[in-house]
N, C-alpha and C positions, 0 to 999 in steps of 0.2 A: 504494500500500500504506500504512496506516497506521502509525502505529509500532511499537503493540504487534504485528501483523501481521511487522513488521521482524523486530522485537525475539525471535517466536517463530520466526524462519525460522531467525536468528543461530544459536539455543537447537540447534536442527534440526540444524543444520551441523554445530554442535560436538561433535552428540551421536554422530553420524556419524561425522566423519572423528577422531573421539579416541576415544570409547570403543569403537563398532564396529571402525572400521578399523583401530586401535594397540589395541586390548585393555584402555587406561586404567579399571579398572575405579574408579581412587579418584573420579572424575567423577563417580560416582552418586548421591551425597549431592547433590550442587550442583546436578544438570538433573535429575532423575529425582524427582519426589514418593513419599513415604515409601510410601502405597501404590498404586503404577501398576501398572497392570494390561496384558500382552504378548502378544498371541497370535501365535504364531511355531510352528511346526516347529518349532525345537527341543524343545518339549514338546507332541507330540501329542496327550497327554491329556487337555490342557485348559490353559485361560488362565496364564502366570504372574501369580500375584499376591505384590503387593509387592518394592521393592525388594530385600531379603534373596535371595530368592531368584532375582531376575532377575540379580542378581551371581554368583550360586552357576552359575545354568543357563550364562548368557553366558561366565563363568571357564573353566566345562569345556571348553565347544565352543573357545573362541581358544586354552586349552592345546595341542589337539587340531588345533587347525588355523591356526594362528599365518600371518598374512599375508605374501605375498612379494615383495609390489610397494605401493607406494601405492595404496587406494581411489581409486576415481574417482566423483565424484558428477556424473552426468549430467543431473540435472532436478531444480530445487527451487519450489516456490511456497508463499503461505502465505494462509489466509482464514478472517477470523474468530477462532478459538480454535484452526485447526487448521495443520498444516505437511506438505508430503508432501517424502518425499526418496528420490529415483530412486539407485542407484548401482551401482557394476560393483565386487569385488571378485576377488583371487587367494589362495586361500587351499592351504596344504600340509597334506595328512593327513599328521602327523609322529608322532601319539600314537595306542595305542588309543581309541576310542571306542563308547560302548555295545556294549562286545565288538568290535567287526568292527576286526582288525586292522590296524592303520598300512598305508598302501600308497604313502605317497611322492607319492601323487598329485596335480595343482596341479590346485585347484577352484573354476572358476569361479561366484563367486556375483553373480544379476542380483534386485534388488531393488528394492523399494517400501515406505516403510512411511511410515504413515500417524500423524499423531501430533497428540494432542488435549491443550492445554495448560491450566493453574490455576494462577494464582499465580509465574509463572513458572518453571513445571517441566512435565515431562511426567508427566501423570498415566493416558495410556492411548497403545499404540503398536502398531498394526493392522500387519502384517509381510505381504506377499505378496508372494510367490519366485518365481521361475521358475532351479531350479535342479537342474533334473535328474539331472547327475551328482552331486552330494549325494542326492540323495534313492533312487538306483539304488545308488550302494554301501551305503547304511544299508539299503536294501529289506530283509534280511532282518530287521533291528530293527521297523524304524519300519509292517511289512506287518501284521504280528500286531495290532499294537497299534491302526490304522488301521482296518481289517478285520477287528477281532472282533468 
């Protein structure tokens, strides 16, 4: 691996097991370029763009579902300009969210996200889930909007 390769995996980690995993949103100035662009499930209807709002989106949901155990990062590599980061997460529906209310539930999240750096920050971060029971209790939110 080269350095910078290195150097973006580090970025990759941190950005993971701090801001994802612990909800650290003040990190986002420092790894996250001013405008990067998220495409996540958390906003179905299209890309986040810009940090502002990736803070605002990502805020809600770790309010809403605040972690219960340490993240576990299962698979990291890094090539080129890009970083991928595998990880298993436990998260607790403790808040409403987009209406559908608190259920206590602990929700496993199994992720992938893909992330393309500049300058030393990430300025795009490709999100693919396989998190079904998140996505079956939001179903009656996230169907409409999916499927219109």
């Amino acid at each position: 691996m080269t350095d910078l390769e290195t150097q973006n995996l580090a970025i990759a980690h941190r950005f993971v097991e701090q801001f994802l995993g612990k909800g650290n949103i003040s990190l986002a100035e420092e790894l996250l370029d001013e405008n990067v662009q998220v495409i996540t499930g958390l906003k179905p209807s299209g890309p986040i763009e810009g940090i502002e709002e990736y803070k605002q989106v990502f805020s809600g949901f770790y309010d809403a579902f605040p972690d219960v155990e340490p993240l576990v990062i299962q698979d990291g590599f890094a090539a080129g300009n890009r970083a991928v980061v595998r990880f298993k997460s436990f998260q607790r529906h403790e808040k409403d969210y987009f209406g559908i209310p608190k259920s206590d539930r602990v929700i496993t999240f199994h992720e992938t996200h893909v992330m393309r750096f500049a300058n030393g920050k990430i300025v795009e971060n490709m999100v693919s889930a396989t998190n079904l029971e998140f996505e079956m209790l939001m179903a009656p939110v996230l169907a409409p909007l999916i499927l219109a």
